[in-house]
C-alpha positions as CSV (number, residue, x, y, z in Angstrom):
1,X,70.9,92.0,80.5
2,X,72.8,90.9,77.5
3,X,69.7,90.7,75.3
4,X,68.5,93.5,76.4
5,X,71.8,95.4,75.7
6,X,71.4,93.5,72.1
7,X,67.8,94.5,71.6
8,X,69.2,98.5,72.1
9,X,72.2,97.9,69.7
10,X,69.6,96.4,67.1
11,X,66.8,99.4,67.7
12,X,70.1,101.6,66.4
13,X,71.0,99.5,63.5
14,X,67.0,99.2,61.8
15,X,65.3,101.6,63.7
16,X,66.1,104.8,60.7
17,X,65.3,102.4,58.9
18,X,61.5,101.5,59.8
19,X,61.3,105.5,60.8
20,X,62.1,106.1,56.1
21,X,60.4,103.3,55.3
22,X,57.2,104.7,57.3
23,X,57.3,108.1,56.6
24,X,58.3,108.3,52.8
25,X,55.9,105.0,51.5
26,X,53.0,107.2,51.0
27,X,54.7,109.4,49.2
28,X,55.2,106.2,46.5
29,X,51.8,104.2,46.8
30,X,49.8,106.8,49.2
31,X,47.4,106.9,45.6
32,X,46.4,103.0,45.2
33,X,43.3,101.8,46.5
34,X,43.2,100.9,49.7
35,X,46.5,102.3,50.8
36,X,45.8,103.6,53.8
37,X,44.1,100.7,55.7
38,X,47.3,98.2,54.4
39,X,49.7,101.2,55.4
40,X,48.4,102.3,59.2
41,X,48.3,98.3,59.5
42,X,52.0,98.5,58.7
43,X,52.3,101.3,61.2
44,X,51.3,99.3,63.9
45,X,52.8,96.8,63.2
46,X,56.1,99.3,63.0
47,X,55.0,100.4,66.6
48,X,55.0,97.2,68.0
49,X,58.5,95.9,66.9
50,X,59.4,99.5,67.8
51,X,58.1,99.3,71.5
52,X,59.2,95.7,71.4
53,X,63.2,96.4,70.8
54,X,63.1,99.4,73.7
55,X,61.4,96.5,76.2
56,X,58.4,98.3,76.4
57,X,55.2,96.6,77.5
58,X,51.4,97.7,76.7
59,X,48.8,96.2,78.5
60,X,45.5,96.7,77.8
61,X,42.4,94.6,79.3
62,X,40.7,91.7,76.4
63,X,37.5,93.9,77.2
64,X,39.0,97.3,76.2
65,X,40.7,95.5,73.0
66,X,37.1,94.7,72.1
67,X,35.8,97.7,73.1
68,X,37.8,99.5,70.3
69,X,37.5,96.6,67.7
70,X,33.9,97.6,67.5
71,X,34.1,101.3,68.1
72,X,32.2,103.4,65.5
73,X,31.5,106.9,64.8
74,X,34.0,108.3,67.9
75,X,36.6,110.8,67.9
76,X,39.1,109.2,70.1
77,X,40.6,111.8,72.3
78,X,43.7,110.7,74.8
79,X,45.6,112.2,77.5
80,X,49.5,113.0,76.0
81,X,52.4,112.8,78.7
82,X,55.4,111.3,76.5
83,X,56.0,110.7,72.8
84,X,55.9,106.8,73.4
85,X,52.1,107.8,73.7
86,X,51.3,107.4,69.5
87,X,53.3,104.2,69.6
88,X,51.4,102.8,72.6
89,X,48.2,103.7,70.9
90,X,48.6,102.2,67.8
91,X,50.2,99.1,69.3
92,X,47.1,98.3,71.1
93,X,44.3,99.2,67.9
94,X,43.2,95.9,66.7
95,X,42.9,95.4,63.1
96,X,39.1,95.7,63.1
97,X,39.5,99.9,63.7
98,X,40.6,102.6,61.2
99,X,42.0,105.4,62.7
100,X,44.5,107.8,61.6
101,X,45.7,110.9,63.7
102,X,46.2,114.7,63.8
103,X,49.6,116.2,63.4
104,X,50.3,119.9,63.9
105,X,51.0,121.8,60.4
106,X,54.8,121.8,60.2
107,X,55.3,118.0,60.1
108,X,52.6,118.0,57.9
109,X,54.0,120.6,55.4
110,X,57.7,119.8,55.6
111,X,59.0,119.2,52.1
112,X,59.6,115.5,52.8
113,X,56.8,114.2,54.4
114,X,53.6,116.5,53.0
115,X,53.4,113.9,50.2
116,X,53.7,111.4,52.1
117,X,51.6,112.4,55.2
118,X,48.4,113.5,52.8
119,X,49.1,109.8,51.1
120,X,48.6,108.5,54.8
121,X,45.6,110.7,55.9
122,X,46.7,112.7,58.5
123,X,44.6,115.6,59.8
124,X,46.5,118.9,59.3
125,X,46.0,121.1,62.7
126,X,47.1,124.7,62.1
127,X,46.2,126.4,65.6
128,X,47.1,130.0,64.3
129,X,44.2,129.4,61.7
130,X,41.6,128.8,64.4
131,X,38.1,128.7,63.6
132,X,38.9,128.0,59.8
133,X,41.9,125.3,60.9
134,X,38.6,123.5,62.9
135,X,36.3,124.2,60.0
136,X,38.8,122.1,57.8
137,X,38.7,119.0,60.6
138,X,35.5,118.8,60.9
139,X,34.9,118.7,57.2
140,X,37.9,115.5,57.3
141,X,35.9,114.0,60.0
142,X,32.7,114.1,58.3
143,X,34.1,112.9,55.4
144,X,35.4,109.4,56.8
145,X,33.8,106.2,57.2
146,X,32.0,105.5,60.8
147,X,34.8,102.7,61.5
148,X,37.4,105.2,60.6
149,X,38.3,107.3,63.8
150,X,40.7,110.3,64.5
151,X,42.9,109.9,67.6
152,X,43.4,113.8,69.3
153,X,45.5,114.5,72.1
154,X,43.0,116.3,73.8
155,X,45.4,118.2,75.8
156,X,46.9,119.5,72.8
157,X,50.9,118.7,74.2
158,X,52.4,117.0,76.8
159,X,51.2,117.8,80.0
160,X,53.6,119.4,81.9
161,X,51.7,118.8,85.6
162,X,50.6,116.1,87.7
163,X,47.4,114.8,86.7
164,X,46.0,115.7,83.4
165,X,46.7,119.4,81.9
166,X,43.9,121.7,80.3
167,X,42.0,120.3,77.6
168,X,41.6,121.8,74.5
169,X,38.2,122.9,72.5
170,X,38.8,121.2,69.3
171,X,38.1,117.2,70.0
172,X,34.9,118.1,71.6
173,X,33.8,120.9,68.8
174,X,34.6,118.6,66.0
175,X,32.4,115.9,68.2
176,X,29.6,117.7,68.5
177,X,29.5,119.4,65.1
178,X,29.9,115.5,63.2
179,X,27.7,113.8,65.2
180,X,30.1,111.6,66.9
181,X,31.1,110.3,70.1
182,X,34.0,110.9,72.3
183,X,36.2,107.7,73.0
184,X,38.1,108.6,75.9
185,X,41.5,106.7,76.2
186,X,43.8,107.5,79.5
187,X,47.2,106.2,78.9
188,X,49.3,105.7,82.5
189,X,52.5,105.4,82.9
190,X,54.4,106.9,79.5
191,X,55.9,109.5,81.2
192,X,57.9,107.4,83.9
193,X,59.8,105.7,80.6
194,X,60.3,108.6,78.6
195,X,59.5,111.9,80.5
196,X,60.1,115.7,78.3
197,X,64.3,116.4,78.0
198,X,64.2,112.5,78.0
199,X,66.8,110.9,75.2
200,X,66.4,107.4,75.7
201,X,63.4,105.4,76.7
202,X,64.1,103.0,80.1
203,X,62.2,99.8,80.3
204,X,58.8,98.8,81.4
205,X,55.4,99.0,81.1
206,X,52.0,101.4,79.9
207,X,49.0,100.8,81.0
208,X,46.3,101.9,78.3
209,X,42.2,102.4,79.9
210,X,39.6,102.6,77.3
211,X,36.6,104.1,78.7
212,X,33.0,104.0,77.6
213,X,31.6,106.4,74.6
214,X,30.7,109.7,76.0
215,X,27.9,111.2,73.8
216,X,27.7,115.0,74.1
217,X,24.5,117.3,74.7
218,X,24.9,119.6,71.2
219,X,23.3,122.6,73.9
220,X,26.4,122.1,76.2
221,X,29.3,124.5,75.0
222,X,33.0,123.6,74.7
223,X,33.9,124.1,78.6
224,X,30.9,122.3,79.6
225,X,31.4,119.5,77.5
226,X,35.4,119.4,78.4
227,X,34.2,119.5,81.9
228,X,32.5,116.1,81.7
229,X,35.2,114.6,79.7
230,X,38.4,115.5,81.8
231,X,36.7,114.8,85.4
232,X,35.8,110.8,83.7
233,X,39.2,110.2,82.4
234,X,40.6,112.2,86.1
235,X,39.0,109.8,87.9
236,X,40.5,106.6,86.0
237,X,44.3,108.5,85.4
238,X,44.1,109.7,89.5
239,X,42.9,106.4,91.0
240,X,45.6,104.5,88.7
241,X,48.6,107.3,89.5
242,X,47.8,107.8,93.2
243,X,48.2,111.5,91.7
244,X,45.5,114.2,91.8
245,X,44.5,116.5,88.4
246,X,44.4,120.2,89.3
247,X,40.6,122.0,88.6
């Protein structure tokens, strides 16, 4: 109990600091070669030490660790219950995958981070802009490296619901239009640590699922294809939760 109650007092102490030193170093080197694998690198290793002082495990099976070491050409979409989700995530990417994520437009345009945030790659997602907000992804997306994958939360927010909520078009649009496959990732167990309203995380532990690449039919439209994806990760979130996603 004691270290546990010193781990806490030390997440206080350095945790504004690891959030500053994140967020504002792009804004300083975001231009140097190379930056952006040596800085989401840093970020995971932030993540960890982060998850680490709140007593938070992640475990993920060797297989799925190796699964996602040699992922390629994906858009990695994941179900989003708690905002220990992005720390989970990149606590669990090996080394071997580049990924970087999507962050709605007013983090990515607030005067202190834009800077820094462009520096670091992140996909600007404007949802009042629609089509042309998903014409401007897909363009990113096209543009990066097949070992370079963006992580969606394909139900847009947390999910409010038992089960998983409604998926969105976007992940599976962007999928279709680049070529690319859908990773499916189903994260279990976020919410029971820090739930929405929550302040302060409790301890224990998230259990991350990496499924297998789902290639789309380009015919199939949006619902279709969102269709296929949510009832594959329903059935691995649902068997996990003993809960059961609504249609």
């Amino acid at each position: 109990m004691i270290f546990f109650l010193l781990k806490r007092a030390l997440l206080v102490l350095v945790g504004p600091f690891i959030f500053l030193f994140v967020a504002f170093v792009p804004a300083l080197c975001g231009h140097r070669p190379g930056f952006r694998g040596w800085f989401w690198r840093t970020v995971s290793r932030s993540c960890s030490w982060f998850l680490w002082l709140l007593s938070i495990r992640v475990e993920i099976s060797d297989a799925d660790r190796a699964a996602l070491a040699t992922d390629t050409n994906s858009v990695i979409v994941a179900n989003h219950r708690s905002h220990l989700d992005g720390f989970s995530l990149l606590h669990v990417i090996p080394d071997e995958k580049w990924v970087t994520f999507g962050a709605k437009k007013e983090l990515c345009r607030a005067a202190l981070l834009r800077r820094g945030f462009t520096g670091a790659g992140l996909l600007e997602i404007d949802r009042d802009k629609g089509k042309h907000a998903l014409d401007s992804l897909t363009d990113a997306v096209q543009g990066m490296p097949e070992r370079r994958s963006p992580i969606l939360f394909v139900e847009g927010t947390r999910a409010r619901d038992t089960g998983l909520g409604p998926f969105k078009a976007g992940a599976v649009l962007i999928a279709q239009a680049t070529n690319r496959a859908v990773r499916p990732i189903v994260i279990i167990g976020s919410d029971t640590l820090l739930g929405r309203g929550a302040f302060w995380a409790h301890k224990g532990t998230i259990h991350i699922k990496v499924l297998p690449p789902v290639l789309l039919d380009p015919t199939m439209t949006a619902d279709q294809c969102n269709a296929v994806l949510r009832s594959k990760m329903a059935a691995v979130y649902d068997a996990e939760t003993g809960q059961k996603t609504r249609n």
